[in-house]
C-alpha positions as CSV (number, residue, x, y, z in Angstrom):
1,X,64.7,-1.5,-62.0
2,X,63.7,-1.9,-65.6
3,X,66.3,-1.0,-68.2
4,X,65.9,0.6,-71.6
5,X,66.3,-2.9,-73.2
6,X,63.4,-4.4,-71.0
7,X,61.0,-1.1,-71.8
8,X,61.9,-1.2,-75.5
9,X,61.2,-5.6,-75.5
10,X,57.5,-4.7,-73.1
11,X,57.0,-2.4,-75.9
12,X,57.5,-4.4,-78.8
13,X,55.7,-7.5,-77.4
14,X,53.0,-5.1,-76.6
15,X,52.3,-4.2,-80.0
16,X,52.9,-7.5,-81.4
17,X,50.8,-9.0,-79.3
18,X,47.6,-6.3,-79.6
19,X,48.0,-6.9,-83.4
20,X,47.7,-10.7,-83.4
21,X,45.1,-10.3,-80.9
22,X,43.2,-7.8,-83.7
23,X,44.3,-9.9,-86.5
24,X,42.5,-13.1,-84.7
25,X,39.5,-11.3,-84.2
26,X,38.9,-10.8,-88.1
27,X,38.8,-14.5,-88.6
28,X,35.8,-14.8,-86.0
29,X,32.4,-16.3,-87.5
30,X,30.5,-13.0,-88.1
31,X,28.3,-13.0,-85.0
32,X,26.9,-9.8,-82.9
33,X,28.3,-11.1,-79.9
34,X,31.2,-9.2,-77.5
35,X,33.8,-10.0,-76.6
36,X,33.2,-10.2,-73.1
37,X,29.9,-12.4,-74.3
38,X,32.7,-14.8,-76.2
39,X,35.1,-14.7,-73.6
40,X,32.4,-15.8,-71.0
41,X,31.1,-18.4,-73.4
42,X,34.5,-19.7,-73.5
43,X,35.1,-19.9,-69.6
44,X,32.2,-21.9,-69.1
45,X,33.2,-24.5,-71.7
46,X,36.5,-25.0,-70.4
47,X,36.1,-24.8,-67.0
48,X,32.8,-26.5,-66.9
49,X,29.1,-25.1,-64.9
50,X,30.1,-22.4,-63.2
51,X,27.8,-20.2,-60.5
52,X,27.8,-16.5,-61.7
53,X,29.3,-15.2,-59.3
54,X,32.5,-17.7,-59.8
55,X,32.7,-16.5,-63.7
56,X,32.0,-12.9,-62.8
57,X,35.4,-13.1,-60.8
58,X,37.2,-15.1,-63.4
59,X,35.9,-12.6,-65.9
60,X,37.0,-9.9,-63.6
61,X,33.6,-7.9,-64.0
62,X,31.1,-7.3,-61.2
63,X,27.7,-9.5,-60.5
64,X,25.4,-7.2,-62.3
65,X,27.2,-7.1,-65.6
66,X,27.8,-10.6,-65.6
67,X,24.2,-11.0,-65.2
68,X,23.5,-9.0,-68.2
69,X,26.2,-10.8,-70.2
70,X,24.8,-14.5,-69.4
71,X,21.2,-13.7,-69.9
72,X,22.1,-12.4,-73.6
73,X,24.2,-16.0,-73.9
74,X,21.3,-17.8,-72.3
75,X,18.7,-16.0,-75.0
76,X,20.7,-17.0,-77.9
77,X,20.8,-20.6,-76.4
78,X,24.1,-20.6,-75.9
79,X,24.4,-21.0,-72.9
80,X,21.4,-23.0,-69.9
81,X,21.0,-22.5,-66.4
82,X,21.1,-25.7,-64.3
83,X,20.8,-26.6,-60.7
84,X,24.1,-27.6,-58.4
85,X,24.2,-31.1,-57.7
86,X,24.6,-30.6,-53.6
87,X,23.1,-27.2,-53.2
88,X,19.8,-27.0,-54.9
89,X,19.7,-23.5,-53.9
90,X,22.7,-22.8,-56.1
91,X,22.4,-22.6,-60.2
92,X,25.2,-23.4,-62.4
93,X,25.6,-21.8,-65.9
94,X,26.8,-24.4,-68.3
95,X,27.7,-24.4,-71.9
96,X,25.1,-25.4,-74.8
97,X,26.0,-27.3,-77.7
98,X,25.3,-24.6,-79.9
99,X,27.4,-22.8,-77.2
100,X,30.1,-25.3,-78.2
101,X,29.3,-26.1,-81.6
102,X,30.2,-21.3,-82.1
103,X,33.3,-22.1,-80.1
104,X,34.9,-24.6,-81.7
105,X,34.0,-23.2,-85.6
106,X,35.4,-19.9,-84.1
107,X,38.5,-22.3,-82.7
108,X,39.0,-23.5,-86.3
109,X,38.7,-20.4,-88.5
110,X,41.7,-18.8,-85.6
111,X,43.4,-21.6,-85.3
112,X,43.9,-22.3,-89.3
113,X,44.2,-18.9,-90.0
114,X,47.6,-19.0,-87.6
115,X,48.5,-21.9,-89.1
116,X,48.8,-21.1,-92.2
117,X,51.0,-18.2,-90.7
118,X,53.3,-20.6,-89.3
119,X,53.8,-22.2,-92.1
120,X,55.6,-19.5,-93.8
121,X,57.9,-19.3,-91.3
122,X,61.2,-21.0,-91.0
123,X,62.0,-24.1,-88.9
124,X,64.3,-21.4,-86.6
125,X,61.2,-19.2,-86.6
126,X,59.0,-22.0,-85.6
127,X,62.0,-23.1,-82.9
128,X,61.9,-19.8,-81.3
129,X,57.6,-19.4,-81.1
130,X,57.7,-23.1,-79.5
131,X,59.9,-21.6,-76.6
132,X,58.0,-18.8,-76.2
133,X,54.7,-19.8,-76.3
134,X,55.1,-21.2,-72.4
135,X,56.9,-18.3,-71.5
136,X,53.8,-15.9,-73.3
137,X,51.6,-18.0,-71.5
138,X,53.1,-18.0,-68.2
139,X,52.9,-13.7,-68.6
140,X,49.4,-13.7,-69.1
141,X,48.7,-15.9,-65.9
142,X,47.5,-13.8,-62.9
């Protein structure tokens, strides 16, 4: 049974965690694309050509939306339909290079922007974030 201690800490992290989060987003490239367009993008590119069904269920959205969401990647070339190496009846949607040049210049504006943050922290500081990071990690793991 969760104590007052463990509310108070989900609390906390909660907050801490939706501001970072909100803070990150500022330091996107200015694009009009969603999040969930971005977080698709991103999916793809790390987990390699994907059939849409397969990153509608890691997106956790249904077929139709995902639909929606890879056709307005695949306008902006983004993002290319290609066919299944062993199932020719089966299309894959793979990541671009402009879909991986956005990524990684939207990696690098995050990514410096938090490192710059860390750098005004103190070695204990910087001790205590490289313990939790797997632990924050292993939370956000379904």
């Amino acid at each position: 049974m969760p104590t007052s201690t463990d509310t108070h800490l989900a609390a906390t992290l909660r907050i801490a965690v939706m501001r970072l989060a909100r803070r990150l987003r500022t330091e996107r490239p200015d694009t009009d694309l969603t999040l969930s367009q971005l977080s698709a993008l991103a999916s793809v590119d790390r987990h390699g050509p994907m059939a849409l069904g397969a990153l509608a269920s890691h997106e956790r959205v249904q077929p139709p939306s995902m639909t929606r969401i890879v056709g307005a990647l695949a306008d902006r070339g983004l993002v290319s339909r290609v066919p299944h190496e062993t199932d020719g009846r089966q299309i894959l949607i793979a990541t671009t290079e402009a879909g991986r040049d956005l990524l990684k210049e939207d990696r690098r504006r995050r990514e410096a922007w938090l490192a710059q943050r860390l750098r005004e922290l103190s070695p204990a500081e910087l001790a205590v974030l490289h313990e939790a990071a797997p632990i924050l990690e292993k939370l956000t793991s379904v």
